[in-house]
C-alpha positions in Angstrom: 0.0 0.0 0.0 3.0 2.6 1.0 4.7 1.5 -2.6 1.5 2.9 -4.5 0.2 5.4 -2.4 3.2 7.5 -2.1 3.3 8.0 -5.6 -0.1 9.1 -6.1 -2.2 12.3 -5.3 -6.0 12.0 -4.9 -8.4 14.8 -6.4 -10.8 16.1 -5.2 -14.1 16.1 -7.3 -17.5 15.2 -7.7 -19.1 13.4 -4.6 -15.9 14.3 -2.4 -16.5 17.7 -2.4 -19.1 19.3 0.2 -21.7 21.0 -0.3 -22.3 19.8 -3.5 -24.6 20.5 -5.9 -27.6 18.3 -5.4 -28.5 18.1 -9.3 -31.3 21.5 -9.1 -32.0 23.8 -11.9 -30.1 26.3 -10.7 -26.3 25.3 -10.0 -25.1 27.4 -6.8 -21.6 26.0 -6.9 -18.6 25.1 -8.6 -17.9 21.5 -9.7 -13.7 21.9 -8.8 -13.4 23.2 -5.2 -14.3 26.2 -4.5 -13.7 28.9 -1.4 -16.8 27.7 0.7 -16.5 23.9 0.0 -14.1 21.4 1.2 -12.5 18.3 0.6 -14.3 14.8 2.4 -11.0 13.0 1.7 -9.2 11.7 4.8 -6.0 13.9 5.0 -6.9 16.6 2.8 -6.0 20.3 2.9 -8.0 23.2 3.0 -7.7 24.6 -0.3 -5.8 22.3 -1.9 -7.8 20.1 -4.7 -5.3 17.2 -4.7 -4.9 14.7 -1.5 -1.3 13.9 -0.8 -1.2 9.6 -1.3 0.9 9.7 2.0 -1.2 12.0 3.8 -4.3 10.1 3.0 -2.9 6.4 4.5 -1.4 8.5 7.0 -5.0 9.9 8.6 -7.2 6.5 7.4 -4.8 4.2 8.9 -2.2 5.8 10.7 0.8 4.3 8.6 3.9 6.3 8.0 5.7 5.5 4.6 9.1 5.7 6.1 8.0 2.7 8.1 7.9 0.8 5.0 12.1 0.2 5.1 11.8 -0.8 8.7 9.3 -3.4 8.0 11.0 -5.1 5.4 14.3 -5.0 7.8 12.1 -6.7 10.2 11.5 -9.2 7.2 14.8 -9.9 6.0 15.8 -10.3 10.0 13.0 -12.8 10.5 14.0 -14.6 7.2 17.5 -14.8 8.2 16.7 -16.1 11.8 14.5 -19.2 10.5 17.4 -19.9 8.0 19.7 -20.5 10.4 17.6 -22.3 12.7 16.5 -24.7 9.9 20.3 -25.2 9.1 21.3 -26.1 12.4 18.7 -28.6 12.5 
């Protein structure tokens, strides 16, 4: 997930963006964000149209992409670990 979201940036449009117009005859506001309306994506900033991809896994799901490295560290440490206890076996 950190491998594709930190490449990414989310817009803003359509059914993300509050208030919205509800489909009436007479449009009241803009269909890009505009200075009354904001963004409904988690991480977003007012103002901006686009949502950071490490912002956004950072406020859904609290995950840091610089903890991606340490992870696979973990990994390679675990991997290593069962090696050698399956050689010594």
């Amino acid at each position: 997930m950190a491998n594709e979201f930190k490449r990414i940036n989310l817009l803003c449009d359509g059914n993300y963006i509050l208030p919205s117009n509800l489909g009436g005859a007479f449009p009241q506001y803009p269909s890009t964000l505009g200075v009354n309306q904001v963004c409904t994506l988690a991480g977003s900033v007012p103002g901006q149209q686009f949502v950071r991809g490490r912002d956004y896994i950072y406020a859904s799901f609290e995950y840091n992409v610089d903890d991606q490295w340490r992870n696979w560290g973990i990994t390679i440490v675990f991997f290593v670990y069962v090696s050698s206890l399956l050689l010594l076996s």
